[in-house]
Each structure stands twice: as structure tokens, then as C-alpha cells.
C-alpha positions as CSV (number, residue, x, y, z in Angstrom):
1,X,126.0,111.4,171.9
2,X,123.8,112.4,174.9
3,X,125.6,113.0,178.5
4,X,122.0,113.4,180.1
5,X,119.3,110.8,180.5
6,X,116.0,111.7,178.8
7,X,113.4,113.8,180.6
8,X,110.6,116.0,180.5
9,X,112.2,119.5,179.1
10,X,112.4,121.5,182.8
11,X,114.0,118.6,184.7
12,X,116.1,118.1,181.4
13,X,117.4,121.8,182.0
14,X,117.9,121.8,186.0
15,X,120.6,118.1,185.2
16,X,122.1,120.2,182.2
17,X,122.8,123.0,184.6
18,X,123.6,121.0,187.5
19,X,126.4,119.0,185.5
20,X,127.8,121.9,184.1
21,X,128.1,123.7,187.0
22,X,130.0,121.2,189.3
23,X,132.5,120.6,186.4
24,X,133.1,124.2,186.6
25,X,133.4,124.2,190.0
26,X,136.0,121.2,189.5
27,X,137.7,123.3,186.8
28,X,136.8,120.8,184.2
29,X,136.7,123.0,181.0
30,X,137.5,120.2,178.4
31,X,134.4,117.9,180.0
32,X,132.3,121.3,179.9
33,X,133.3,122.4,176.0
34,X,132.4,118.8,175.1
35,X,129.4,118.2,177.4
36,X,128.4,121.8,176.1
37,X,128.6,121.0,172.5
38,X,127.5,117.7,172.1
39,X,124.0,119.6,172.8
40,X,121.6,121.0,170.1
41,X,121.2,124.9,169.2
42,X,118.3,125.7,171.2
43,X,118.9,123.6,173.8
44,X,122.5,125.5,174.3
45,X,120.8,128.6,174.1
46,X,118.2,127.7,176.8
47,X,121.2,126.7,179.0
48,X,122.8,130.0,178.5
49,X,119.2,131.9,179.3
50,X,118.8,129.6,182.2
51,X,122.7,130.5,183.8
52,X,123.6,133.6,186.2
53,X,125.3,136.0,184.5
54,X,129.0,134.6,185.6
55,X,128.1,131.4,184.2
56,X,126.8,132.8,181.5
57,X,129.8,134.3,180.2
58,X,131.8,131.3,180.5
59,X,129.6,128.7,179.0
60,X,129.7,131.4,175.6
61,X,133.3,131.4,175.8
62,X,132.9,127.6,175.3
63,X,131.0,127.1,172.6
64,X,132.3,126.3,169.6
65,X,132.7,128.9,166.6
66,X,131.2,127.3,164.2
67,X,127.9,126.9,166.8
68,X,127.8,130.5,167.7
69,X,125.9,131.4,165.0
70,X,123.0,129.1,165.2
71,X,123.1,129.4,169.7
72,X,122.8,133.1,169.0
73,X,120.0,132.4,166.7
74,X,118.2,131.5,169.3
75,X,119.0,133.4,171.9
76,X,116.7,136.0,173.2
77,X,116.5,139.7,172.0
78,X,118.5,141.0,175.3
79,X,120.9,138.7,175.6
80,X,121.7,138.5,171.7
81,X,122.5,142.3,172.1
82,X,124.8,141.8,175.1
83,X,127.1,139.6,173.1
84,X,127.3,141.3,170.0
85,X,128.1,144.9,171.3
86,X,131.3,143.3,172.0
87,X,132.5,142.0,168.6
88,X,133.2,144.0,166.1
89,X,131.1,144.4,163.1
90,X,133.5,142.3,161.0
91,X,133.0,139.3,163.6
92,X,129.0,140.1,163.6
93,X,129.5,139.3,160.2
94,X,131.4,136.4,160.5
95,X,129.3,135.2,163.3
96,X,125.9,135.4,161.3
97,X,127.0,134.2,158.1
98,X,125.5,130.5,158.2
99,X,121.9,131.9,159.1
100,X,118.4,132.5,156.9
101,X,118.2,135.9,155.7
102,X,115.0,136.6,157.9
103,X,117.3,135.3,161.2
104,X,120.4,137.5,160.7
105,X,118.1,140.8,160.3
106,X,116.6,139.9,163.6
107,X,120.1,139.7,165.0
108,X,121.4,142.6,163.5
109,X,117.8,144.6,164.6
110,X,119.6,144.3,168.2
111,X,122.1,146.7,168.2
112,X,122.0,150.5,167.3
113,X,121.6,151.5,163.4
114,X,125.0,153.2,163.0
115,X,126.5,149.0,164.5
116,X,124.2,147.6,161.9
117,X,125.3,149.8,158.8
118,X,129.1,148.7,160.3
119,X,128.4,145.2,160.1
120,X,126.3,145.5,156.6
121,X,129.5,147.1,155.4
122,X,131.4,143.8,156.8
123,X,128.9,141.8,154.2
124,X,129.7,139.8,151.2
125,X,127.5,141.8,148.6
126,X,124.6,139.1,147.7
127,X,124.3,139.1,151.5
128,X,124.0,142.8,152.2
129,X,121.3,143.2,149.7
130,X,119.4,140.5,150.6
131,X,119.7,141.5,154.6
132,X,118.7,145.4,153.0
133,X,115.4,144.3,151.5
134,X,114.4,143.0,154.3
135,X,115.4,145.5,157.0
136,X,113.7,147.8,155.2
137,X,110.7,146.5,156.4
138,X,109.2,147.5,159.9
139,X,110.0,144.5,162.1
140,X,106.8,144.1,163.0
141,X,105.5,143.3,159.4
142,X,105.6,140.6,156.8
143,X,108.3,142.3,155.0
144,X,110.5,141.5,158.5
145,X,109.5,138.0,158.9
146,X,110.3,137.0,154.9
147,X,113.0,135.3,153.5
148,X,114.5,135.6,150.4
149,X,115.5,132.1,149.8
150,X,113.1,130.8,148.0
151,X,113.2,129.0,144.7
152,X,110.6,130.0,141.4
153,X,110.0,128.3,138.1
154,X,107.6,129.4,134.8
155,X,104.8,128.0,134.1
156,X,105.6,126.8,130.8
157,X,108.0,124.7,132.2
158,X,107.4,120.9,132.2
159,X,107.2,118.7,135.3
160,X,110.6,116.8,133.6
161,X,112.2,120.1,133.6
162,X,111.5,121.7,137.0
163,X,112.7,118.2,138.5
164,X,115.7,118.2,136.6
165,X,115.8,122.0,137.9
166,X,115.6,120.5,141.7
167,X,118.3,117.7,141.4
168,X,120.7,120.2,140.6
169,X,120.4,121.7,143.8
170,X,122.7,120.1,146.9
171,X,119.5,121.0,148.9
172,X,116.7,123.0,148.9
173,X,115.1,126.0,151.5
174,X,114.3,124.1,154.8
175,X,110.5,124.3,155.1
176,X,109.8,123.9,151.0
177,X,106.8,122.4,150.5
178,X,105.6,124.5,147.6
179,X,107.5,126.4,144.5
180,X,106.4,129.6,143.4
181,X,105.4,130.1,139.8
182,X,106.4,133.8,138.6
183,X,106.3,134.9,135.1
184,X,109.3,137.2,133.6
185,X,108.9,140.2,136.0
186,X,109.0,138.2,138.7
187,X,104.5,138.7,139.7
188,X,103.2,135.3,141.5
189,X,100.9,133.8,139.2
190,X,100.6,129.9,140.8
191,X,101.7,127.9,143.5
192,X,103.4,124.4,143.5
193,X,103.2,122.3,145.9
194,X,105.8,119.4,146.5
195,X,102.9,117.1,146.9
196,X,101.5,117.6,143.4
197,X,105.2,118.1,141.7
198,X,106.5,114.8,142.5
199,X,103.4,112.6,141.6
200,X,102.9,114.4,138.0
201,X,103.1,113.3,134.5
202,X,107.3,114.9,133.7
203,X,105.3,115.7,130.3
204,X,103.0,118.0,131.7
205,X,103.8,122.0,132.2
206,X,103.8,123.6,135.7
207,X,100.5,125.5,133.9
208,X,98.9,122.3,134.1
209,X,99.1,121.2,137.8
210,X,99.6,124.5,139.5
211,X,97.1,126.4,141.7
212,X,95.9,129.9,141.2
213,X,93.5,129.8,144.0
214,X,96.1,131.2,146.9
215,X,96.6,133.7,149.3
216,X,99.9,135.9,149.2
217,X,100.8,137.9,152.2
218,X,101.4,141.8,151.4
219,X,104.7,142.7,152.4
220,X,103.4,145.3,154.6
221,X,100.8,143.2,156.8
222,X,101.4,143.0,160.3
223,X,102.6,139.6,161.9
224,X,100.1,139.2,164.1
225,X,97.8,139.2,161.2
226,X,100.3,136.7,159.2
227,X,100.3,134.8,162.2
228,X,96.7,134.1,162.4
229,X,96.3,133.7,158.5
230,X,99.1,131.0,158.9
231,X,96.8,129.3,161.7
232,X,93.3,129.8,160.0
233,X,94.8,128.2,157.1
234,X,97.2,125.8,158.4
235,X,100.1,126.9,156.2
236,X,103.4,125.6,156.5
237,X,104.9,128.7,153.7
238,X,103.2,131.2,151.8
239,X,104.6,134.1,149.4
240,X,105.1,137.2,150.6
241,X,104.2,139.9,147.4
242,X,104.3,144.3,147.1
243,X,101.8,146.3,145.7
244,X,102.4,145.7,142.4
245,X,101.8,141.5,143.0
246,X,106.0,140.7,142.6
247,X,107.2,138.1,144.7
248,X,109.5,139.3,147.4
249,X,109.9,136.2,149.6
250,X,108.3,133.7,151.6
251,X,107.4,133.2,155.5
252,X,108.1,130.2,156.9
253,X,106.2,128.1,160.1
254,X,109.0,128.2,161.9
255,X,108.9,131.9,161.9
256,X,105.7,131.9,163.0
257,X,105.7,129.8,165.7
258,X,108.3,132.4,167.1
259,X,106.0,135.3,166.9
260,X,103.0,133.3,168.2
261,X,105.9,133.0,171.0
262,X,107.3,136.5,171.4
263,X,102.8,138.1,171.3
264,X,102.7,135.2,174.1
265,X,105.6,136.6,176.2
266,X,104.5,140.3,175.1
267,X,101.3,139.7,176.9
268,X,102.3,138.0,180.1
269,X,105.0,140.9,180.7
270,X,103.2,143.4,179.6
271,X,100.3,142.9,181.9
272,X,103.3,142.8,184.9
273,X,104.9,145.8,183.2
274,X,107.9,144.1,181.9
275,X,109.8,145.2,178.9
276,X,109.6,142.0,176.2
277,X,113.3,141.3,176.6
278,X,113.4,140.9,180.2
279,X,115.7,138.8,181.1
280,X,116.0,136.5,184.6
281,X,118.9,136.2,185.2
282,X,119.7,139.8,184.0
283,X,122.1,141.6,186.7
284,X,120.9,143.6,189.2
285,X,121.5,147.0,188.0
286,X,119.6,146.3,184.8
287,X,116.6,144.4,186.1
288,X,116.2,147.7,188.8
289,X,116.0,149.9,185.8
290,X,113.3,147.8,183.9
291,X,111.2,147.2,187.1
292,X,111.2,150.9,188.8
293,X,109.4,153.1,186.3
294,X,106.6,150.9,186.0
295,X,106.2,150.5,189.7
296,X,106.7,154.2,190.4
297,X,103.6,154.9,188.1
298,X,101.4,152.1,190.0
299,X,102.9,153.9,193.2
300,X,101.0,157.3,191.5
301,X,97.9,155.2,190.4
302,X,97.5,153.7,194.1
303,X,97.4,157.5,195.3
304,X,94.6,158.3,193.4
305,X,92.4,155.2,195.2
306,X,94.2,156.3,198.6
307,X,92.8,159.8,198.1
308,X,89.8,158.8,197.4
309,X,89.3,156.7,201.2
310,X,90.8,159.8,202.9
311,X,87.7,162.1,201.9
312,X,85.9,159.6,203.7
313,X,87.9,159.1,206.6
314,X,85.9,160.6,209.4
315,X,83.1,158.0,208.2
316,X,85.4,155.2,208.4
317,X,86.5,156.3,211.5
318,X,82.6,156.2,212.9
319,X,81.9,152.7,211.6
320,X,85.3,150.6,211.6
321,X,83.8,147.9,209.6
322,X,83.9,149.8,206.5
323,X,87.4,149.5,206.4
324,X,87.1,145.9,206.6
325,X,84.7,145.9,203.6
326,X,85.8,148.2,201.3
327,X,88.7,146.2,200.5
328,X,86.6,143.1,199.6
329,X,84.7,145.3,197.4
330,X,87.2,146.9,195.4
331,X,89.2,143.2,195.5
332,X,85.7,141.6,193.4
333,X,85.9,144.7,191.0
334,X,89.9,144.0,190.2
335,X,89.2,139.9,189.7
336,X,86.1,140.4,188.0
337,X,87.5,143.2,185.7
338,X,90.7,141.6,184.9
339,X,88.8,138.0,183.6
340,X,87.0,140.8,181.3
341,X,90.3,142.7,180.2
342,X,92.4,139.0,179.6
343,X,89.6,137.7,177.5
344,X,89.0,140.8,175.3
345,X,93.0,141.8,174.9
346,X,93.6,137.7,173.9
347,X,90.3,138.1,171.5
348,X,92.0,141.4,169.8
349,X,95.3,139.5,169.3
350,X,94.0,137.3,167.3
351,X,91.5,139.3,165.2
352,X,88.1,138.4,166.9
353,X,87.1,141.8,168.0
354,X,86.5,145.1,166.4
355,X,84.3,147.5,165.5
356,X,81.4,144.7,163.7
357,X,80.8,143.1,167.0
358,X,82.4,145.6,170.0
359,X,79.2,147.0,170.8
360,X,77.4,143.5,171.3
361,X,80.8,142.5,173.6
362,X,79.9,145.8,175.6
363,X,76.2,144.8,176.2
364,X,77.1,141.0,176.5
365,X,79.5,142.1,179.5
366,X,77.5,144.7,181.4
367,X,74.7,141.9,181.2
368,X,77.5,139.4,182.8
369,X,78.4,142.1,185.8
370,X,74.7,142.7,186.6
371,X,74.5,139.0,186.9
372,X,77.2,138.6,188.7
373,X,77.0,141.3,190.5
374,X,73.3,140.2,192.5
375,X,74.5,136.8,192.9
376,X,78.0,137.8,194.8
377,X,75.6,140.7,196.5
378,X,73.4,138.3,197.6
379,X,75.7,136.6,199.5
380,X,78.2,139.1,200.2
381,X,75.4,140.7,202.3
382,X,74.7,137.6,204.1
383,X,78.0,137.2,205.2
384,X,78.7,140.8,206.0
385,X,75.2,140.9,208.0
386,X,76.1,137.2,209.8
387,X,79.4,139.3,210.8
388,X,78.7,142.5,211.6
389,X,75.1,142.0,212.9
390,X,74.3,144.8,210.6
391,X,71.6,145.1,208.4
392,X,72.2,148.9,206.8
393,X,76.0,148.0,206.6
394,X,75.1,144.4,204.9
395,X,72.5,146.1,201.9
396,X,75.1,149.0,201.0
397,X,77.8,146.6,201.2
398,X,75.6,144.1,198.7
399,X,74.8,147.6,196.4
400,X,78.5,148.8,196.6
401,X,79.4,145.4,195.2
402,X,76.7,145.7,192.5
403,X,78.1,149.0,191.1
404,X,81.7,148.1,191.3
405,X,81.1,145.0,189.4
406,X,79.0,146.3,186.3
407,X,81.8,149.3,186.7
408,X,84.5,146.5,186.5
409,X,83.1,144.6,183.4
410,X,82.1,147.9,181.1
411,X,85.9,149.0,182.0
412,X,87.3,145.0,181.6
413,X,85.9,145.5,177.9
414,X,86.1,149.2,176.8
415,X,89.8,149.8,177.9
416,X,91.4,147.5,175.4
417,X,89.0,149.1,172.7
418,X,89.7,152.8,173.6
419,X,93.5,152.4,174.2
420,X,93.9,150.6,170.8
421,X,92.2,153.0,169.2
422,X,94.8,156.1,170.7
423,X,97.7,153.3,169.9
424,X,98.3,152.6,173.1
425,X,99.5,148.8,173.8
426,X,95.8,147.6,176.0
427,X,98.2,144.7,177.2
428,X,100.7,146.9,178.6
429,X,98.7,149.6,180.3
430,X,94.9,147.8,180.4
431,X,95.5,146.6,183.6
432,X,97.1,149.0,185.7
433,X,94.2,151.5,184.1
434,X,91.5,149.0,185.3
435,X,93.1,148.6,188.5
436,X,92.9,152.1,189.5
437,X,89.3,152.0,188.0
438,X,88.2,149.3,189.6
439,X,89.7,150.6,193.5
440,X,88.5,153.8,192.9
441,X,84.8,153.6,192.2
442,X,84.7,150.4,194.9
443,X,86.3,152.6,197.4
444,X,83.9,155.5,196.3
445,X,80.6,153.2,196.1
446,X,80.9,151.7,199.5
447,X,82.5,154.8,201.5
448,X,80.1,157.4,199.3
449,X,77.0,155.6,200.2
450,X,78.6,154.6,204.2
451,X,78.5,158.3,204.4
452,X,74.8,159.5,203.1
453,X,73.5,156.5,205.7
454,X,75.6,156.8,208.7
């Protein structure tokens, strides 16, 4: 049953909202609860991420118990821990208990180590183990994206058998399309797929139709990596094996379409300064505490360029079109810079760039600001000499422009390098850095030059 008529996905959202609020408003509950959970998962979930926080906390309250589970699933990372620091552990527990392994350790990676021991504790033992495995693995990894529901057969098994095997089963993994072939200490030594299985002579062995020519996943590879594997090779599972070649567990698509999601929102943020759990309709209090740190260090940043112009300040005030310039030059630097900066952090994420081919990047980028650089000086001076009806002003403009620019792409393409290689996030900090770069020599090419002339 659908209340709503069917729309793109925005517009769907705003009618959702809309007719859940004026049923509020009209103290409907019973038409909310119903309207509320007539609605899919992750479209509840959006709701509740799309809500102020009053109506927030009312539309949870109205969601069924035996939905919460799978709306918290999908929930994101702030908002997930704002609702479970106020169960208890048992009710964590509860809460969770319908969910893939791999899901429930993202939950429980919310809330504070001593909460998640607590709820662990709460845990039916096959659970806690499972949820232990994984956990143990740096969220960031393979081992934090892998399930542990997967299901294995031998290879000296016969087609008959393993489909015999699969028939017993009420159902099997969401996302199967391949079995894993182990041997008797549990090493990955084929795949099956689903494709192959089910088209098969039953007398032939799993030996006989499996591949060997596969690619596990160490357990301990990072997910960007597992991420771009899974896109290279169009994967809908893969194992997931340690050291040693045992199987451990499986990744899923699914699971990778979220992290393809959360490096997406990572970057955007990041190059704004916001933490990856940000939330809109956070409250006040908490959004003020996420924005003012970064803000009071681009506050710092912005009095490095504003010291700069002040040694030069008895200049400006000799030839007042300088100050009308030197903005337009450090403005070209920033754009210019930043196209560099987005392409080579977005190249990085996915694996393109490193220390094989940074060097030719470099070059191919410094080449790209020279270019650019005479063309916009070119015209730049035209325009400043059309204005100002001055031709020394108009040719230190143009060469300020140059500089700045060549500055802008050499800094646009080393930053993300040099900052990854000191572990520091380039998407986080690359911009503010190039910013300050990029102001700083503009305002000290134009002003510096203004200054030997005039």
C-alpha cells in the first residue's frame, strides 16, 4: 500500500514530510504510525534524516519494533548513535538482532567501547563471536566490511549433492551468486558460481565445474581498495581470506555501494570542513561545535594572506588600483588551483596516482598553468589596461597572474601527494592549504612587483 503518488525521489520526500507533518499537527498519531510504516526501510530512514530534530523524535517513537532494526540500519553514523545511547545494551541487542553480521558491527562501532562490550555481553553466543571477528578488524578494512554468512561446500562433492545441500536451506545469503569451495581447514581453493551450479551435470563433482582463477580480498586491505577491485571487476561477492589463505567471509555489493557512498560524502565535507557524520538537521549546539574549529583555523590561514597586503600597504595606498586587482589575481590562483586539487584527490581515491606516474602529473600540470596562465594574462592585461589606462599596471598585473597560476597548479597537484604521504587526509586539509597558497603568493606577486615599479 502506498499513501503517496509516485515521483522523482526529492519531490517524493518533501509529500512524505508534508503529510506527516500536518497529521501531526492535527494530532493524528494512528494515520502517522500507519502512513509511517506502510513505507520501506530506507525510505523511513531518509524521512527521519530529512525531519527537525522535534519531529524527529516522534516519528522514531512511531515506528514499529519489529522495523527499528532495519530503519536504524540505515540510518546515518550520527543519528544511529543518538538513538542508541539511550537504550540499554540489552535493547541494543534486541534491536539489532535481525541484521547481517557486517551491519550490526557498523551499529555497534557508534557508541563508545566500554557500550559495545555491554551490549556484546547482551548477545546470544553464535552472535557475539561472529560480531567479535569482525570488530576486530579496523573499520576501515576488508575485515569490517565482511560478513560471515556465507555458505561453503568440498570439492569432491557432486553437483546432485551440493543442490540437495541448497534445498535444505529456507533461504540462502542475500547477494549469493557464488559458493565458496574450501577444503578441511577451511583455505579457499575454487569458486562457484550460481550460474554454472544450476546448469551442471548433478553427476559431476564441484572439482569439475569450479574456478580456480579468482581474486580473494585480504582481510586487511583497505575499502577503498576493495571498493575499486569490486568496480574494475564488476563483482557482485568475493571472499574475503587471512594470511594463511582461510576463508573468513565475504563482501557483498551492497556493502560497497555504501562505501563508494560514505568516500563520496567524506570528500564533499571534507573539502568544507565538515566532520563525515554531519548531520542537517542536527541542533544548534552541536552543529556550532562541528563548524567553529574549522572556521577559526581558516580565520588564522586568512591572517597569513592579510599580513602579507599590509607590508605593502603604503604602495597600495599610492596606486589604489592595486587593490582592485590583487583580488582578481589571487581569485584565478584559488579556481585554477582547486580544478587541479579536485581532480588529483578524486584520481588518488580511486587508485590512479602514485609514485609511477606523480612526477609526469607534476610536469603535465605546470605545463597546463603556463598555458593558462599567458592566455588569461593576455587578456587580463587588456582589460586592466582598457580600465585603468595603464600600461605598467596592465603588464605586472598580466605577469602577477602568470606566477600565481603555474604557483596554483604545482600546489593543486603536489599538496594531495605530500599530505598523503605525512597521513594527512589531502581532502580534508588540501584546500584550505591551497587556499592560503594560492592568496598569498597572488597578493605577494602583484603587490611585490607594484612596489619595485612604482
Amino acid at each position: 500500500m502506498n499513501d503517496f503518488p509516485l515521483k522523482d525521489d526529492a519531490e517524493h520526500t518533501q509529500d512524505h514530510l508534508l503529510a506527516l507533518t500536518d497529521a501531526l499537527e492535527a494530532g493524528g498519531l494512528v494515520q502517522v504510525r500507519r502512513m509511517l510504516n506502510h513505507l520501506p526501510a530506507p525510505t523511513i530512514a531518509h524521512l527521519l534524516e530529512s525531519s527537525p530534530s522535534p519531529t524527529r523524535e516522534v516519528l522514531w517513537k512511531l515506528v514499529d519494533r519489529e522495523n527499528e532494526g532495519e530503519v536504524l540500519n540505515y540510518l546515518n553514523i550520527d543519528l544511529q548513535a543518538d538513538i542508541l545511547t539511550k537504550l540499554s545494551p540489552a535493547e541494543v541487542a534486541t534491536l539489532t538482532a535481525g541484521l547481517d553480521t557486517d551491519d550490526r558491527a557498523d551499529i555497534l562501532q557508534a557508541l563508545p567501547e566500554q557500550v559495545i562490550q555491554q551490549v556484546l555481553g547482551a548477545m546470544r553466543d553464535q552472535d557475539r563471536n561472529r560480531l567479535e571477528t569482525v570488530l576486530s578488524y579496523p573499520e576501515d578494512s576488508a575485515g569490517g566490511l565482511l560478513n560471515t554468512d556465507t555458505i561453503t561446500v568440498r570439492r569432491n562433492h557432486s553437483v546432485e549433492v551440493v543442490l540437495r545441500y541448497l534445498r535444505r536451506h529456507d533461504e540462502i545469503p542475500e547477494m549469493t551468486d557464488s559458493l565458496w569451495v574450501v577444503d578441511r581447514n577451511d583455505h579457499l581453493v575454487g569458486v562457484l558460481p550460481l550460474r554454472k551450479l544450476l546448469v551442471s551435470d548433478p553427476e559431476k563433482t564441484v572439482q569439475d565445474i569450479m574456478e580456480t582463477d579468482f581474486e580473494a580480498i585480504p582481510v586487511s586491505m583497505d575499502q577503498q581498495d576493495v571498493a575499486n577491485r569490486f568496480e574494475r571487476m564488476d563483482w557482485v561477492s568475493a571472499p574475503v581470506v587471512d594470511d594463511a589463505g582461510k576463508l573468513l567471509g565475504r563482501i557483498t555489493i551492497d556493502d560497497i555501494v555504501d562505501v563508494i557512498r560514505e568516500e563520496t560524502d567524506h570528500s564533499i565535507k571534507s573539502m568544507a570542513g565538515l566532520g563525515d557524520d554531519e548531520d542537517t538537521f542536527a541542533p544548534v549546539v552541536r552543529t556550532l561545535r562541528n563548524r567553529v574549529v574549522w572556521l577559526g583555523i581558516n580565520l588564522s590561514m586568512a591572517f597569513l594572506a592579510s599580513l602579507v597586503i599590509n607590508q605593502f600597504s603604503q604602495t597600495i595606498d599610492q596606486v589604489v588600483a592595486l587593490a582592485v586587482l590583487m583580488t582578481v589575481v589571487a581569485n584565478m590562483g584559488g579556481v585554477a588551483g582547486n580544478q587541479t586539487l579536485t581532480l588529483v584527490v578524486r584520481s588518488m581515491a580511486l587508485g590512479q596516482v602514485g609514485r609511477a606516474n606523480a612526477w609526469w602529473l607534476l610536469q603535465r600540470e605546470v605545463s597546463v598553468g603556463i598555458l593558462n596562465g599567458l592566455l588569461l594574462a593576455g587578456l587580463g592585461g587588456l582589460i586592466a589596461h582598457w580600465w585603468f589606462s595603464d600600461s605598467l599596471l596592465s603588464l605586472l598585473f598580466a605577469s602577477a597572474l602568470i606566477i600565481n597560476m603555474i604557483t596554483a597548479a604545482l600546489s593543486g597537484a603536489a599538496l594531495p601527494l605530500l599530505m598523503k604521504s605525512f597521513g594527512i587526509d589531502p581532502a580534508l586539509a588540501g584546500s584550505m592549504a591551497l587556499t592560503t597558497i594560492t592568496d598569498s603568493v597572488g597578493f605577494l606577486s602583484f603587490l611585490g612587483l607594484a612596489s619595485l615599479f612604482y
